[in-house]
N, C-alpha and C positions, 0 to 999 in steps of 0.2 A: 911502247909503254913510257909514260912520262912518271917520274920521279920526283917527288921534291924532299930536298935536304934543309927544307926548314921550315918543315910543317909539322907540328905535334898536336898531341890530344890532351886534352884538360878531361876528366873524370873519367874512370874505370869501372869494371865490373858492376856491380849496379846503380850506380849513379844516374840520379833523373835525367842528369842535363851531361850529356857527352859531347863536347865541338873540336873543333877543328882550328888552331891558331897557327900565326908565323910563316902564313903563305905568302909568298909572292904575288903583286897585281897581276903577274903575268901568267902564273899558274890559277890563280883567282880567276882569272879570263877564261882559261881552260876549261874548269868546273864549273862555272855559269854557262857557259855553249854547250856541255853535255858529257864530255871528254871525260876518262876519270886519271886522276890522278892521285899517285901512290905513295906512299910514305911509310916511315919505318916506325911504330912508338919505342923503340930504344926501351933503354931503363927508365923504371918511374921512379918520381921523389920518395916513395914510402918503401924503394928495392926491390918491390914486387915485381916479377914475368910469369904471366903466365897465358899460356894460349899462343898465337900467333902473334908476332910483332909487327906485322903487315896491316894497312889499312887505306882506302880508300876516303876521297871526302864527296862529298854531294852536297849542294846547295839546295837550300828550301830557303824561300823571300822572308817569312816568318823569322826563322831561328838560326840561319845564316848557314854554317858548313858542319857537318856532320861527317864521324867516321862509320865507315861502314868494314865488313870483312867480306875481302875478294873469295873468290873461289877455289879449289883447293887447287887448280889446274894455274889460275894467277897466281897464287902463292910460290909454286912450284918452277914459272917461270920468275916471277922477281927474285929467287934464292938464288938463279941459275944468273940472271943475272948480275945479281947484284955481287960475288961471289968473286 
């Protein structure tokens, strides 16, 4: 599982436009080949948590990097390991 420590999301909950910022070229590379790569969204500017704080990005050529949510079985290993 790759990890990155400086990737966040810009919009929540129902927001049109959800992406992906603050990756690395090199993690960047990873998600363009297919690879997922994982991230935490921490706390948000507005204090809100809620739901899982785990996310995945995916590239799409259109709209760049997108989060996505892992599976409850991912979730359950990035806690384990992240922990």
């Amino acid at each position: 599982m790759t990890i990155s420590n400086t990737a966040y999301q810009t919009g929540f909950g129902q927001a049109a436009h959800k992406k992906v910022q603050g990756m690395t070229r090199a993690k960047g590379k990873l998600v363009r080949s297919g690879q997922r790569v994982y991230f935490s969204t921490g706390g948000r500017l507005s204090g809100g948590s809620h739901g899982t704080s785990w996310r995945y990005a995916i590239y799409y050529p259109a709209t760049g990097y997108v989060p996505r949510v892992p599976s409850v079985e991912e979730i359950a290993e990035l806690d384990r390991v992240s922990a």
